[in-house]
C-alpha positions in Angstrom: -17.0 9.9 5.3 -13.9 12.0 5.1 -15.0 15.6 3.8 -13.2 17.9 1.5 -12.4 21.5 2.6 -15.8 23.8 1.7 -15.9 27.2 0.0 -19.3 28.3 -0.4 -17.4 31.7 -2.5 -15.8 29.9 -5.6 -12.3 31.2 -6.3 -12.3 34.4 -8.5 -10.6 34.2 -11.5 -10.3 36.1 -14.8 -10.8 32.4 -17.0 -8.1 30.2 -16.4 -6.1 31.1 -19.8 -5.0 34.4 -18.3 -1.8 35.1 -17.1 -2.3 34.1 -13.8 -3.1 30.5 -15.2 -0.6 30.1 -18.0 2.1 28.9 -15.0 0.0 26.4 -14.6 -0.1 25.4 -17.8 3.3 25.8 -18.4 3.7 23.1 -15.5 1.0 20.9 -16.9 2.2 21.1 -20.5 5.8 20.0 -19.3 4.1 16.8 -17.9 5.4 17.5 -14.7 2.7 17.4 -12.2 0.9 14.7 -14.7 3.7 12.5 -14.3 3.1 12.3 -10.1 3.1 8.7 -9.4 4.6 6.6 -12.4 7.9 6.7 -11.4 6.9 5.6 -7.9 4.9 2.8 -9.7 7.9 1.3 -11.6 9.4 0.6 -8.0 6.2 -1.8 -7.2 6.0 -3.9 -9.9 4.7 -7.8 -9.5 6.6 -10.0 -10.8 3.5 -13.0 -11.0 1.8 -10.7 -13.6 1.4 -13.0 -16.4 2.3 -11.5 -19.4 -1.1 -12.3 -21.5 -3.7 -10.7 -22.5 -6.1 -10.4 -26.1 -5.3 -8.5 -29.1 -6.9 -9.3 -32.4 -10.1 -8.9 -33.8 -13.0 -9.3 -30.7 -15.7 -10.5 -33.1 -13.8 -13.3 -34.1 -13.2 -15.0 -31.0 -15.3 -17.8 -30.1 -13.9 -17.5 -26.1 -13.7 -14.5 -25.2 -12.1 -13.8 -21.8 -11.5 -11.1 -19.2 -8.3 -11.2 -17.7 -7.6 -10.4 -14.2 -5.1 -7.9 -15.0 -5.9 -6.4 -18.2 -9.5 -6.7 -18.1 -10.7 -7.2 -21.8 -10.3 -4.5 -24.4 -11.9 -4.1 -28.2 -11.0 -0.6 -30.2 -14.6 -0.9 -31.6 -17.4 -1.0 -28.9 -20.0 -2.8 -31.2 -17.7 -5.7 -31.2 -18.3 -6.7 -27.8 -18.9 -10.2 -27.8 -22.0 -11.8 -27.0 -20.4 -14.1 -24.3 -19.2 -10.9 -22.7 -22.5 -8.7 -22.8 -22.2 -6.1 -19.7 -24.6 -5.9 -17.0 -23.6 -2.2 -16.6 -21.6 0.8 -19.2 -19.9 3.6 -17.9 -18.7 6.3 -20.2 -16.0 8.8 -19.4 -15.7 12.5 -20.4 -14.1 15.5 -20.4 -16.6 18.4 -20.6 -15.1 21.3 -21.9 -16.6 24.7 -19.8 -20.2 25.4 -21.1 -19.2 29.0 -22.1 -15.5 29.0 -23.5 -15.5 32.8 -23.6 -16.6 33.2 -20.1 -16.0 29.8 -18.3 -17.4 29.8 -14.7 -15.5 26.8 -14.1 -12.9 24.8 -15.5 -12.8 21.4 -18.0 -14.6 18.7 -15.9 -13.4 15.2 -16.8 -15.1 12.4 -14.7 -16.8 8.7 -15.2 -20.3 8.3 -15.9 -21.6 7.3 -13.6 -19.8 8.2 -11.2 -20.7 5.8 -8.3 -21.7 2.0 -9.6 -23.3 -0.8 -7.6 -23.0 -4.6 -8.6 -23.3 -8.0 -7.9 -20.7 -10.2 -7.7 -19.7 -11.5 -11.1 -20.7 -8.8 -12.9 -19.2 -7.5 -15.9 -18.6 -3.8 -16.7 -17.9 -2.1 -20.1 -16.2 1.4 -19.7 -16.6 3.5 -23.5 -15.8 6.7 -24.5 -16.3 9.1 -27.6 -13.1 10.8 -26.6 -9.5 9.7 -26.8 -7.1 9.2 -24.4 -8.4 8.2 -21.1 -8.0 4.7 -19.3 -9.6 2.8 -15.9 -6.6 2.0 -13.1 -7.2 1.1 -9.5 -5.5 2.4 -6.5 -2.6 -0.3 -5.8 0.5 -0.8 -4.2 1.9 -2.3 -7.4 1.1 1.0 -8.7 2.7 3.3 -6.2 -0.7 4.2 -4.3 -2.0 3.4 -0.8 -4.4 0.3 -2.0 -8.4 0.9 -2.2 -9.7 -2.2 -3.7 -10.3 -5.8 -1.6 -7.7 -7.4 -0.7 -7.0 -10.1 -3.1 -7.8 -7.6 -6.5 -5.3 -8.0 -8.8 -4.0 -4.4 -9.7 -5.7 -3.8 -13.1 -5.9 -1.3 -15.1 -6.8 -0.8 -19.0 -4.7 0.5 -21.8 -5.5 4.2 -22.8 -8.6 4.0 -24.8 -9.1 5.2 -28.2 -12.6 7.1 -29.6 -15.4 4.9 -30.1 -13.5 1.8 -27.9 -14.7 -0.4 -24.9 -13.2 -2.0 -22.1 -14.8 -4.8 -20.0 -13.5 -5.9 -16.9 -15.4 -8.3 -14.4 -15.6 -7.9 -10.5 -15.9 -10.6 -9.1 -14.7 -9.6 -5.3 -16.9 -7.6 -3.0 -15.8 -5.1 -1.8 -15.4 -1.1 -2.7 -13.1 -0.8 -5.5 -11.8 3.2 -6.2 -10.7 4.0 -9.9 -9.4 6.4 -11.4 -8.6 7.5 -15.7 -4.3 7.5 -15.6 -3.7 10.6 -18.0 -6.5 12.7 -15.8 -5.9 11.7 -12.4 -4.9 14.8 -11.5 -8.2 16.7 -12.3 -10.3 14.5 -10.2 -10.8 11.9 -12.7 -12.1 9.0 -10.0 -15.3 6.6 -9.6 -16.3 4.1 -6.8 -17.7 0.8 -7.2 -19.6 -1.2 -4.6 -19.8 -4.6 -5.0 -22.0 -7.0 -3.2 -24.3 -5.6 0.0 -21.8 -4.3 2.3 -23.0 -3.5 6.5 -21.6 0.0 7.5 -19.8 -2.0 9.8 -17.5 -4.1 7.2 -16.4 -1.2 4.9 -12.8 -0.9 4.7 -10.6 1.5 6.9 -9.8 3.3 2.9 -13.1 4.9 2.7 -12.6 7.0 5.6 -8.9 7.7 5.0 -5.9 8.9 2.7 -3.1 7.3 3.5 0.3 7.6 2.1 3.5 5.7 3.3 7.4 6.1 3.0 8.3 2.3 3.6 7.2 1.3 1.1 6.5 4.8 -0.7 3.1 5.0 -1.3 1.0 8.1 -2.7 -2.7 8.6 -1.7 -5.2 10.1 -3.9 -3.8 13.6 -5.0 -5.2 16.1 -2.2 -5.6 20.2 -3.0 -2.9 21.2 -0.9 -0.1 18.0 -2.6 -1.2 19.3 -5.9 -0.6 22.9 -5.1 2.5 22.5 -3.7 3.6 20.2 -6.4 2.3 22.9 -9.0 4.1 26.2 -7.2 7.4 24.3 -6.4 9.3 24.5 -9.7 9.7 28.1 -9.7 9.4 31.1 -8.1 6.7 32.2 -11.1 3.9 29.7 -10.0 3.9 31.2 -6.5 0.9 31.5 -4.9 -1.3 29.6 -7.7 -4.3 28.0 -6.9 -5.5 24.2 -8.6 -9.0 25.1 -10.3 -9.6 21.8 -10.9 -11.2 18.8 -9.0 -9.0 16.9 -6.7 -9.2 12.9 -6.7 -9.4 13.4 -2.8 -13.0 16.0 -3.2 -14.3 13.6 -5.6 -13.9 10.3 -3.4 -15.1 12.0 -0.4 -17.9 13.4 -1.5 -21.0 12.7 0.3 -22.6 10.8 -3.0 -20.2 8.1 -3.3 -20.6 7.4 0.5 -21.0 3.1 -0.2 -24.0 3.4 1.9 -25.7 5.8 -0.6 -24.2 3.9 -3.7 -25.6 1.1 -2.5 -29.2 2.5 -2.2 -29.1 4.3 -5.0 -27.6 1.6 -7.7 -26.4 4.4 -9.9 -24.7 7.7 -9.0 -24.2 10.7 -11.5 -21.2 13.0 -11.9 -23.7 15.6 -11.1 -24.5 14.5 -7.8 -20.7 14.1 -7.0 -19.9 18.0 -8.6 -23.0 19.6 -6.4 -21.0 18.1 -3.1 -17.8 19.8 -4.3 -18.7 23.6 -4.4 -15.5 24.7 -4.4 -15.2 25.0 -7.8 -18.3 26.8 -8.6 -20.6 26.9 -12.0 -22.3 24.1 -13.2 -21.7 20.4 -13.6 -21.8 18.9 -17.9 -25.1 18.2 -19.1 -24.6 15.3 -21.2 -26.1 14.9 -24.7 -25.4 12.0 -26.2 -26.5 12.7 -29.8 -25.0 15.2 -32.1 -27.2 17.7 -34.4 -28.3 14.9 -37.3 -29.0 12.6 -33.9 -26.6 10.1 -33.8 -25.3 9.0 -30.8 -22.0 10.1 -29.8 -21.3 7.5 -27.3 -20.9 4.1 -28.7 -23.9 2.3 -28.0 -23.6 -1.0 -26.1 -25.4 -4.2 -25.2 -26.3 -4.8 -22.0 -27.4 -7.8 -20.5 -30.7 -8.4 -19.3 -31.0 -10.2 -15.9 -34.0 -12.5 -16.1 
């Protein structure tokens, strides 16, 4: 597995609201570094996408269907329908620092889990009890150097609202790497395995990050792109670190090695944050219930195997 850069001394810093940080802030709150990629994307488009897809009330449908490009999508997660019952959920978050008045690291926003195995056929719902986040593969018809089977239509879901789902079945093996479209930049990425891959048959991706110019094709965001996108703009941002985690650490960490996914079944954002120690503090602890005990993550149906 390709292997981030290691710090075993996390990067001193005075919380990342200081002066030193608001630069960065200034960047990010322009959109400028958060837009890396889409305008790329528009030059890649594929003209076979059909234009269809569901929109309407979930419950009411008596044949419900995932489609290859837009996956399936309900803004309530309880109306899943029963033909569609997932064989595995994933929620996404974005964990805040655990002390906001002396953070040891910054906002952490990742899939839960983070690594996934499947069979082939399976279907997957992705929820969240937090706006604004969405599930897009690595594609050329994105703008990125492809990391899904060849084959995979380039999908990706809208950008989910509280309390929604989003269901998409994969049905290729293969090792498909995600990431959430308004938080790629912070290391936002998961990896699915589907089927029982040899060592020997994994794809030349998983070892690599691979840009191109003809045609221009972005790789997952690396520490050093990111930093140079971030200090470029002006003469202020000189010299400014990225605090956050990097699509590039995430992937390569040694807990979504497809070997270890595999053995494993299931692999948790925690696993994946203790492999990246560049950042330093601890990984989210997540409680799914608030104080009166309700859950905070919509609940979901999965389906039993027999």
């Amino acid at each position: 597995m390709p292997t981030a850069d290691k710090n075993t001394d996390p990067p001193e810093r005075d919380g990342w609201l200081d002066l030193e940080r608001r630069p960065l802030l200034s960047v990010l709150g322009t959109g400028g570094v958060l837009s890396l990629g889409s305008s790329v994307a528009t030059a890649h488009s594929d003209d076979d996408v059909p234009a269809t897809g569901y929109s309407g009330d979930a419950a009411d449908r008596d044949v419900a269907e995932i489609d290859p490009y837009y996956g399936f999508a309900t803004p309530d997660a309880d109306e899943i329908p029963e033909t569609l019952a997932p064989d595995s959920v994933v929620e996404l978050h974005s964990a805040p620092p655990e002390d906001p008045e002396n953070p040891d690291r910054p906002p952490l926003f990742h899939f839960e889990p983070t690594g996934l195995h499947l069979d082939s056929g399976d279907i997957v719902a992705f929820v969240l009890d937090e706006p604004d986040h969405s599930i897009t593969t690595y594609h050329p018809a994105k703008g990125f150097q492809q990391r899904v089977p060849d084959g995979v239509a380039p999908f990706s879901s809208p950008v989910l609202s509280v309390g929604a789902a989003w269901l998409y079945r994969f049905g290729e093996e293969g090792v498909y790497d995600l990431y959430c479209g308004p938080h790629h930049v912070f290391g936002m990425n998961m990896r699915i395995v589907v089927g029982d891959i040899a060592e020997t048959d994994l794809p030349d991706y998983v070892e690599t990050f691979e840009g191109s110019e003809d045609p221009p094709l972005l790789a997952p965001f690396s520490k050093e792109f990111l930093e140079h996108d971030l200090n470029a703009p002006s003469d202020r941002n000189e010299g400014c670190e990225w605090p956050f985690l990097t699509p590039q650490e995430v992937l390569s960490a040694d807990a979504l090695d497809p070997m270890h996914i595999q053995t494993q079944g299931s692999v948790p954002f925690a696993e994946v944050f203790a492999d990246v120690d560049r950042v330093g503090g601890h990984g989210p602890r997540h409680d799914t219930r608030d104080e009166t005990g309700a859950a905070t993550t919509p609940t979901v149906q999965v389906h039993e195997h027999d």
